[in-house]
Every structure is written in structure tokens, then in C-alpha cells.
LUMDOLO-803296 format. One record per residue (C-alpha): x, y, z; residue in three letters. Coordinates in pm, 1 decimal, decimal comma. Layout:
REM LUMDOLO-803296
[[X Y Z] "ala"]
...
//
This chain:
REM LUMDOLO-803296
[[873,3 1055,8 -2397,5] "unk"]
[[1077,8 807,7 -2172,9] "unk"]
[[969,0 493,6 -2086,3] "unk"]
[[1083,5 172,2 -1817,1] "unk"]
[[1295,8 -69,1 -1986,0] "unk"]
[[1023,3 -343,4 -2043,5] "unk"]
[[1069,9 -652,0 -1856,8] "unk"]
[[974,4 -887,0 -2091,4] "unk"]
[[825,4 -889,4 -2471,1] "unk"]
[[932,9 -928,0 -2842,9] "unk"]
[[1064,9 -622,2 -3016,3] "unk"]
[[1238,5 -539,6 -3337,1] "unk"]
[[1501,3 -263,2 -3210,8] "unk"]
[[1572,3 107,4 -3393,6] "unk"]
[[1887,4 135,7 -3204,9] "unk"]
[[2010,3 427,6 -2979,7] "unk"]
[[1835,8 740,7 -2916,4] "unk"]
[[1952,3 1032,2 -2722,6] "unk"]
[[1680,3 1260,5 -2800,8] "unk"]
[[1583,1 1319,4 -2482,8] "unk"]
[[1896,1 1397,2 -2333,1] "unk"]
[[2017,6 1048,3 -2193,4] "unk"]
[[2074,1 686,2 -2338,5] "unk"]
[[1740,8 500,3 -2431,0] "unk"]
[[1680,3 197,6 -2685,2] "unk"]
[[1418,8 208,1 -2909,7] "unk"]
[[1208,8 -57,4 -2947,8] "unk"]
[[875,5 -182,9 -3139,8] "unk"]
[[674,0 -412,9 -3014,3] "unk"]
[[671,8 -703,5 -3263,2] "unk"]
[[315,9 -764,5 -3214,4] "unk"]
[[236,4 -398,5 -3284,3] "unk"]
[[198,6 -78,7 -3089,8] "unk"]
[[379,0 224,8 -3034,6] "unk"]
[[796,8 292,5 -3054,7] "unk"]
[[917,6 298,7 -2676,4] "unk"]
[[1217,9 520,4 -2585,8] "unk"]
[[1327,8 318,1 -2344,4] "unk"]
[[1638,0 438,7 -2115,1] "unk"]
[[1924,2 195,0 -2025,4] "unk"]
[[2139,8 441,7 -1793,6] "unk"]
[[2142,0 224,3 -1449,9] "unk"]
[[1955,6 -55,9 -1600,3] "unk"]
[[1998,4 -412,5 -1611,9] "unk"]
[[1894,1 -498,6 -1996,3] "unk"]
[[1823,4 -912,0 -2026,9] "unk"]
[[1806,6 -1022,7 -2379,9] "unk"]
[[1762,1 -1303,2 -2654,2] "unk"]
[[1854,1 -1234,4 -3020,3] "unk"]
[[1621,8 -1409,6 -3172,4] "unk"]
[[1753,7 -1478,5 -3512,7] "unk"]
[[1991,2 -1371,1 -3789,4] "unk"]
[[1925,4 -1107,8 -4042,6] "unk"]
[[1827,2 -732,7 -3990,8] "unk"]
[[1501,1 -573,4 -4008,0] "unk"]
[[1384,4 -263,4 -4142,3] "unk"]
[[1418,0 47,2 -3883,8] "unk"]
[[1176,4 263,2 -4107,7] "unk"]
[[1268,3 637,2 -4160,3] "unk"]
[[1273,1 969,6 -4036,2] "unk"]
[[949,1 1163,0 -4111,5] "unk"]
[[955,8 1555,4 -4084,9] "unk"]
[[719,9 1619,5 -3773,9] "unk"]
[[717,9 1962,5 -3799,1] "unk"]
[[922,5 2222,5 -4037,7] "unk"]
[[1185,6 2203,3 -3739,0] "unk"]
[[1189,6 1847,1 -3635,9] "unk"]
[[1207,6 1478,2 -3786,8] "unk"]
[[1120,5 1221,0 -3579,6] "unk"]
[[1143,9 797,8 -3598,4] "unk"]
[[885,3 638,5 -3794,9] "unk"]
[[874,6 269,5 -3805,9] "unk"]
[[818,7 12,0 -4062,3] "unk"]
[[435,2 -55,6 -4123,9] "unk"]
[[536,4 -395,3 -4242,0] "unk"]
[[859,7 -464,6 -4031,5] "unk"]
[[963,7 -607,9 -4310,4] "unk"]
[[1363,0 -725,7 -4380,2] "unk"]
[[1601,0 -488,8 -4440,6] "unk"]
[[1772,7 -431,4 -4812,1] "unk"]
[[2158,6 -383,2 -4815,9] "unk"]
[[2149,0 -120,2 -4563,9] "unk"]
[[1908,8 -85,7 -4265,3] "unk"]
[[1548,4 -40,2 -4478,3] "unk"]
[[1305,6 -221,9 -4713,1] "unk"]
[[1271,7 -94,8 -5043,0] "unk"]
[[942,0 81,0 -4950,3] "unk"]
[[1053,0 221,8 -4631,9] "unk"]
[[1385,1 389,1 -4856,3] "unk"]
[[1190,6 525,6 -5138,1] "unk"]
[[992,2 742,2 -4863,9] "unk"]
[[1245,7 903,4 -4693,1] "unk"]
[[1352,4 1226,0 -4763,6] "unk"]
[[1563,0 1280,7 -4516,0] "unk"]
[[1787,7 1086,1 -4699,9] "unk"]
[[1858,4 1389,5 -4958,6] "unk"]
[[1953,0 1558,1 -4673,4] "unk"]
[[2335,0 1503,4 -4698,7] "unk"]
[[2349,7 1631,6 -5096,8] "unk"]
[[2111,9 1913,0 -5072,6] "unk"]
[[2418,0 2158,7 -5203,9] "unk"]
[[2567,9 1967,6 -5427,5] "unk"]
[[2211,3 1993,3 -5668,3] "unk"]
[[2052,3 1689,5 -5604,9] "unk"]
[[1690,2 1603,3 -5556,9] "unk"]
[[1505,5 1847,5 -5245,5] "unk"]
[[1159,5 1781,2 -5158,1] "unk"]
[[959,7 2054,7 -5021,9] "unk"]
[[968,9 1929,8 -4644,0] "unk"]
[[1322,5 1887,4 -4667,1] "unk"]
[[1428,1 2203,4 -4814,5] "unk"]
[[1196,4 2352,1 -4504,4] "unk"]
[[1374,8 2172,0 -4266,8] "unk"]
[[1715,8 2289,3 -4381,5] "unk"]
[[1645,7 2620,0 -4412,0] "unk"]
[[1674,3 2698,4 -4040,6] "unk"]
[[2014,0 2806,2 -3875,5] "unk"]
[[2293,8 2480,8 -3843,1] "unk"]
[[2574,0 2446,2 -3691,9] "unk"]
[[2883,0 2339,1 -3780,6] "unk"]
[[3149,0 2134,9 -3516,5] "unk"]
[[3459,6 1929,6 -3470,9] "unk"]
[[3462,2 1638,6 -3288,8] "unk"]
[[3783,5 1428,0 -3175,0] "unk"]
[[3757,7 1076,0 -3020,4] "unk"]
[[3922,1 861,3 -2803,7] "unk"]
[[4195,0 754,6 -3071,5] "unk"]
[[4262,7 1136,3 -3208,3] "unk"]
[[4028,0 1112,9 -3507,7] "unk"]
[[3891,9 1442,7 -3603,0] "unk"]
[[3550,8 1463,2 -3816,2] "unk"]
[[3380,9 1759,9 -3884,5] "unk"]
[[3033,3 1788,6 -3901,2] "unk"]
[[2692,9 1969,7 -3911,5] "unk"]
[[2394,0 1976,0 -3735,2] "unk"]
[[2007,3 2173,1 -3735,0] "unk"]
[[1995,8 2353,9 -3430,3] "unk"]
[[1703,8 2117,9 -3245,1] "unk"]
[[1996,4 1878,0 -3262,3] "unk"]
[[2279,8 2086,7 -3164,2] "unk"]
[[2303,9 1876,0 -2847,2] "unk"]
[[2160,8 1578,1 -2932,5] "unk"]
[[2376,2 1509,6 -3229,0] "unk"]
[[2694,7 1507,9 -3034,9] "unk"]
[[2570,7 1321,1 -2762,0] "unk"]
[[2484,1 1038,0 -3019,4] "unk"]
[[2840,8 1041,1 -3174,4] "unk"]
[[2995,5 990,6 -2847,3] "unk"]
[[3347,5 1201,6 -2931,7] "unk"]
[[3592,2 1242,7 -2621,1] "unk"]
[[3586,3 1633,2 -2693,9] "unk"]
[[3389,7 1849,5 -2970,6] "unk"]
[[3382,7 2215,6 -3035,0] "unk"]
[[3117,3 2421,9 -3222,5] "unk"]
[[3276,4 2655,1 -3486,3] "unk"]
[[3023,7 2838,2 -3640,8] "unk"]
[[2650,4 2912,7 -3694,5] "unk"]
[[2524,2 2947,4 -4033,2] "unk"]
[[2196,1 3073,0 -4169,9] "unk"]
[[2072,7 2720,0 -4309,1] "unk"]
[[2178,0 2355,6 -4361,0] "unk"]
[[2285,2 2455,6 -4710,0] "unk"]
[[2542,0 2660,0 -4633,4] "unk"]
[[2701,6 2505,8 -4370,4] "unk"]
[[2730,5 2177,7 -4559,9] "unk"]
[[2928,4 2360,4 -4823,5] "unk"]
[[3185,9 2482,4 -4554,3] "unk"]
[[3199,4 2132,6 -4410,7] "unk"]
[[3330,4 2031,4 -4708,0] "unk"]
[[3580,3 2353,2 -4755,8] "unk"]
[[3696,5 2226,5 -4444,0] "unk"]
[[3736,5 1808,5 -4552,8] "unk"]
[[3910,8 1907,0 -4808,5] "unk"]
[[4118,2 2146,2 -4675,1] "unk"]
[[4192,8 1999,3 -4384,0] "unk"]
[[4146,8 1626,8 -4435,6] "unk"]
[[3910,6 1559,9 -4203,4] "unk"]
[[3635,2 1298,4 -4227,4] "unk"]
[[3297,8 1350,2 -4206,5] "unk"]
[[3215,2 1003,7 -4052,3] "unk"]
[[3380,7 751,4 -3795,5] "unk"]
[[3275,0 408,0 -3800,8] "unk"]
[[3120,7 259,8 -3471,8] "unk"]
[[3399,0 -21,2 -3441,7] "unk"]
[[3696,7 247,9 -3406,8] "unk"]
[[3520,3 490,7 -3180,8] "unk"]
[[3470,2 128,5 -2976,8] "unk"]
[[3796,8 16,7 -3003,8] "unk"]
[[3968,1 397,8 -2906,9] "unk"]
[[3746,9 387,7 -2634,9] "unk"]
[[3910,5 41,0 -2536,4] "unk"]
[[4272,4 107,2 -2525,0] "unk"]
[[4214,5 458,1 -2367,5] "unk"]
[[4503,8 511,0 -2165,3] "unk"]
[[4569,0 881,8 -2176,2] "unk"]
[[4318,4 1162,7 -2294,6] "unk"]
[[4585,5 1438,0 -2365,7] "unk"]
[[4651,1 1316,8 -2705,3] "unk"]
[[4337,6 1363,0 -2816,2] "unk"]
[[4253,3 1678,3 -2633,3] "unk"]
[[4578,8 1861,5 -2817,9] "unk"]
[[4451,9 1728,9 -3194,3] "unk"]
[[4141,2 1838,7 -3080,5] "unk"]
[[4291,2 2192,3 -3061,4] "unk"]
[[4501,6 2186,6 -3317,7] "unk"]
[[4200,0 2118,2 -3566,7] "unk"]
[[4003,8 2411,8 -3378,3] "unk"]
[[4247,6 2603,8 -3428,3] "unk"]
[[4288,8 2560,3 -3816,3] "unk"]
[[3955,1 2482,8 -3874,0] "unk"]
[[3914,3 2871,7 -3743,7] "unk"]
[[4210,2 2990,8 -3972,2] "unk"]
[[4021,4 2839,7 -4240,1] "unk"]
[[3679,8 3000,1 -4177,6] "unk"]
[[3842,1 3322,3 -4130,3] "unk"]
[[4022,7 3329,7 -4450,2] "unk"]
[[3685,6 3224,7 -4632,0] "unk"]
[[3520,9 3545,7 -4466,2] "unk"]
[[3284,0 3306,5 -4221,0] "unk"]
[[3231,5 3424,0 -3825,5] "unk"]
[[3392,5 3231,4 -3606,9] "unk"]
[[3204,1 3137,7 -3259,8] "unk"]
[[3362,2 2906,5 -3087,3] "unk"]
[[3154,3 2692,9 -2801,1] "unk"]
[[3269,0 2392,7 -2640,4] "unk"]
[[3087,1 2066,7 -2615,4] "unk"]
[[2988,7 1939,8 -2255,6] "unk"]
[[3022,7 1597,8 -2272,5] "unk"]
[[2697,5 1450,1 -2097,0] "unk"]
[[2747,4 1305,4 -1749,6] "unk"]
[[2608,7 952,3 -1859,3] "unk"]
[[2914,8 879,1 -2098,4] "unk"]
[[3228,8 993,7 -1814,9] "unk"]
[[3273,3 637,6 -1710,5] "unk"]
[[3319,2 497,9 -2027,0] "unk"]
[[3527,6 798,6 -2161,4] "unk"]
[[3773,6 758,4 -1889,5] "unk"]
[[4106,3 600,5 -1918,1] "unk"]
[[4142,8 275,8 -1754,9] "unk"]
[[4295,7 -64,3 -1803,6] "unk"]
[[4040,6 -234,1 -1623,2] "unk"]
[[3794,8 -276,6 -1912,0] "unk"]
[[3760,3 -549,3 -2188,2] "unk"]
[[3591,7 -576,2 -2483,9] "unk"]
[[3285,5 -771,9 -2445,4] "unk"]
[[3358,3 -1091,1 -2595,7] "unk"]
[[3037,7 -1202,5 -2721,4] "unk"]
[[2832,3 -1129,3 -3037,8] "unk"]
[[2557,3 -911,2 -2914,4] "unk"]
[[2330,6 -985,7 -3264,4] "unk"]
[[2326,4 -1345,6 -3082,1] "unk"]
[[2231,8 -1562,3 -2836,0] "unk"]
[[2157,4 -1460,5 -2498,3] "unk"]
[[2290,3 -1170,4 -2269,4] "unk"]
[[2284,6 -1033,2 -1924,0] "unk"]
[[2425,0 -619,1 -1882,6] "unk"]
[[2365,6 -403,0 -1632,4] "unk"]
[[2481,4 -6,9 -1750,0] "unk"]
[[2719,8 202,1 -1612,8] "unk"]
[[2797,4 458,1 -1872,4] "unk"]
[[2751,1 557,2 -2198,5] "unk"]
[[2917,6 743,9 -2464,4] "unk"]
[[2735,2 769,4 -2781,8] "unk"]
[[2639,9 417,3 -2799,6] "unk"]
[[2918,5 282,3 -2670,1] "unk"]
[[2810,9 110,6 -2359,1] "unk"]
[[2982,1 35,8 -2030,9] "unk"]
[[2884,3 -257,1 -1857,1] "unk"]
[[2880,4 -523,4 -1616,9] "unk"]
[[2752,7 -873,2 -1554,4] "unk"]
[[2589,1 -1082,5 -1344,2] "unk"]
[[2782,8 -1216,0 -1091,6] "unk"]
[[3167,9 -1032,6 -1199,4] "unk"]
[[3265,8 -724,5 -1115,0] "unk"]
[[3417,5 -655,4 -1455,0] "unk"]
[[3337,0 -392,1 -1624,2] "unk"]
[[3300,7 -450,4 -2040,0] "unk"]
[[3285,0 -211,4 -2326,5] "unk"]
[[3015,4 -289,9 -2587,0] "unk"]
[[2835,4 -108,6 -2910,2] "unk"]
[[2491,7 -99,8 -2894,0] "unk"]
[[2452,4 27,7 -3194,0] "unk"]
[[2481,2 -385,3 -3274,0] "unk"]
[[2106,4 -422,7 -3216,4] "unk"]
[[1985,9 -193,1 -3479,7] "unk"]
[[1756,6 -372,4 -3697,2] "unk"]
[[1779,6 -683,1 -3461,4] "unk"]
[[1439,0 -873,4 -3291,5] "unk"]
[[1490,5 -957,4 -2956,8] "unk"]
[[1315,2 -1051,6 -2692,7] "unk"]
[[1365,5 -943,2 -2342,4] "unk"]
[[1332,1 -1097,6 -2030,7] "unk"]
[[1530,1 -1095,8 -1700,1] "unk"]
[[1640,6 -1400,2 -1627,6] "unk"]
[[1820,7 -1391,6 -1964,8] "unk"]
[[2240,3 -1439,5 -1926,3] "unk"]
[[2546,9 -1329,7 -2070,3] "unk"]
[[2767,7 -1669,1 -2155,2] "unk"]
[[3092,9 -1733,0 -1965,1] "unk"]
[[3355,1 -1462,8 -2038,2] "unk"]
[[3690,5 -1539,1 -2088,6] "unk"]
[[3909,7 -1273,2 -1985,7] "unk"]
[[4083,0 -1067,1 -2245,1] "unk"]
[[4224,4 -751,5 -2155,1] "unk"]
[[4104,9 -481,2 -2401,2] "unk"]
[[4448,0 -336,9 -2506,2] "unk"]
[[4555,1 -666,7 -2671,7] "unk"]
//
């Protein structure tokens, strides 16, 4: 369930969420209690990064045989090399999620989980990649509203997560398409955005033999379009009037109010200047800060983002 943006406090934050349908953070109190979805959309978010180093964001827990859900670090402890403790990795079994056909390891909660009807999409973004991709159908919305791609198109429905993840890989390497975009070149397309045609025709080019392909391996084809959600059309417009937010996020002290988001690609502008910046969010994953209103961005000095 939403909640306000707190106004003050210590947290260690999760990241971004769009579980609900719009942009939130999510954020654990560092003196214990209960994760808080917290929305940004129209907020002003006022912020300290308190130190260096990244914190463990816990796991996903299965809450039902359809669902997983966030569950944080008992111990908050610091992160290994990727974004969990030791502890925190060896109990998540979501994590066997991405090699359940390829014969590895499936615990029972898992293997219930995946056996309910995915789907599997294309997505293009801003500068023309193409991944492909699958996803349970709880988070057939959800999971494209976190990736943030300019345009996406469903392809097919398949009986579980099993199959479909063996015809996402039919079509990576048929096709050569990824199956992942980093968060630093869906930022940076996003930045020198000038024109959205491009990407709309590889879009449909990779529909279109993405279909071929299914069709020759005897799959149904149902194509659906994406609806991008209203939250992320500001920052997924073309514009040369926005910069690349010039400060490290992971530090110091910052002032944003947001406009528009697109996965977790944020649009936003400061105190006092009618700029408007683009910014990852996704930067404060794993990151204690502390929030408080009166909290400012440092002087920006102007770079325009297509340089």
C-alpha cells in the first residue's frame, strides 16, 4: 500500500517500485519498522547520502503461489559484490528463477510460482535497443513499467515460466537480442532523445520477426501493445531542454522535485531553476539516507545533455 513521502527520518533504500501502478521508493526505516512504498510522482524528495558503501536490499519471498513480494534484511547488514549479504543470498529462491529450464536447482515455491501462464515481450528504448523478455502474468504490467522502454509489445502467452524462457532464448539467439539493458544507457538514450521514430520502426521490425520466428517454431502469436504509463510521457519525450543531472546522487546532499518518470529514470527539477534534469534513481538502491526538506541540490553547472 502507498504511503506520503516521509518528511524526515533515516532509511536504508530498496530502490524503485512500481507495483502499484505509479513511481514509489522504497524505504526501511533504519531504526526498524515496516518497508514504506513511498510515491515520488509530484513530489519534492530532500535528501542526505549518508555514507559510502551499499547495503543489503534483502530478497524476494514468494507471498503466495502467484506473487513474491520485498522482504528486507533482518540485519541490514552490508551488501556482498552485488546488492545482498551472504545470508540474505543463500535464501532467495527467486534467484533460480532465471535458469529454471536450463536444469538447474528449483525449489518447491519457485517451481509453483512459475508454473502459471507468462508472457513473453519486446521492448525498444529510447536509443533503438531491443531486449526481449518474460514476465508472470501478476507482473505483466508492472514489469514493463519498471524497465521504462519507449515502446514494448507482448508476443505471446505461454502456459508457464518454463516455457516461455526457452523461447526467449530461441529468440536471443536467433535474433540477437539482449535480454537486459543496463540503467546508464536507457539514461543516457533518454538524454539525447531527439526523435522517437527511430526507435518506434526497430521496434517493429523486431515485432515483426520476432512473430516470423514464433510462427515457424509452431508458437501462437498474440500480439498486444504496451501503454506506456502516463507518469513516464515527460521524460520519454524528445527535447533538448534537459541535462543530465550533474551530481552523484549516492552523495552528498540533494533537492528534486518530480515531474516524470520512466522506469526509474527520473525527470526533475530544482529549487530555485526552472531546468528540468534527467536522473536514475535506481542510484539509491542499497544506499542510507536520510531525508529532510530543507536538504539542497549543489550548484549546477549547465551542461546540455547531448554533449
Amino acid at each position: 500500500m502507498d504511503q506520503d513521502l516521509p518528511a524526515d527520518g533515516r532509511y536504508l533504500c530498496h530502490g524503485i517500485t512500481w507495483a502499484s501502478g505509479a513511481p514509489g521508493l522504497l524505504l526501511v526505516p533504519l531504526g526498524g519498522g515496516r518497508l514504506v512504498h513511498a510515491p515520488v510522482m509530484g513530489r519534492r524528495l530532500g535528501y542526505r547520502a549518508e555514507e559510502s558503501g551499499r547495503w543489503c536490499t534483502g530478497r524476494y519471498r514468494f507471498a503466495d503461489r502467484f506473487r513474491v513480494e520485498p522482504d528486507p534484511c533482518p540485519g541490514m547488514a552490508a551488501a556482498g559484490t552485488g546488492t545482498q549479504c551472504a545470508a540474505c543470498g543463500g535464501r532467495d529462491e527467486f534467484r533460480f528463477a532465471h535458469h529454471v529450464h536450463t536444469g538447474g536447482p528449483v525449489p518447491q515455491a519457485l517451481a509453483l510460482y512459475m508454473n502459471q501462464p507468462h508472457w513473453l515481450y519486446v521492448a525498444t528504448f529510447a536509443d533503438t535497443t531491443t531486449k526481449v523478455g518474460t514476465a508472470a502474468e501478476p507482473r505483466r504490467r508492472s514489469r514493463l513499467d519498471e524497465q521504462g522502454p519507449l515502446v514494448a509489445t507482448y508476443l505471446a502467452k505461454g502456459p508457464d515460466g518454463r516455457a516461455v524462457r526457452f523461447v526467449e532464448d530461441a529468440l536471443t539467439r536467433r535474433l540477437d537480442l539482449t535480454q537486459s539493458v543496463r540503467s546508464t544507457a536507457k539514461l543516457q538514450g533518454l538524454a539525447r532523445l531527439s526523435d522517437t521514430a527511430p526507435a518506434h520502426d526497430a521496434h517493429v521490425r523486431h515485432v515483426r520477426r520476432a512473430a516470423e520466428v514464433l510462427t515457424e517454431l509452431g508458437i501462437p502469436v498474440d500480439l498486444q501493445p504496451w501503454t506506456p504509463p502516463e507518469q513516464s510521457r515527460l521524460a520519454s519525450t524528445p527535447g533538448a531542454d534537459r541535462l543530465l543531472y550533474p551530481h552523484d546522487l549516492r552523495e552528498g546532499e540533494h533537492g528534486l522535485r518530480v515531474h516524470s518518470v520512466a522506469g526509474s529514470q527520473a525527470l526533475v527539477t530544482l529549487s530555485g531553476d526552472s531546468l528540468h534534469y534527467l536522473l536514475d534513481l535506481s542510484a539509491l538502491k542499497g544506499r542510507r539516507i536520510t531525508l529532510k526538506a530543507h536538504f539542497r541540490s549543489p550548484p549546477a553547472t549547465v551542461q546540455p545533455a547531448l554533449f
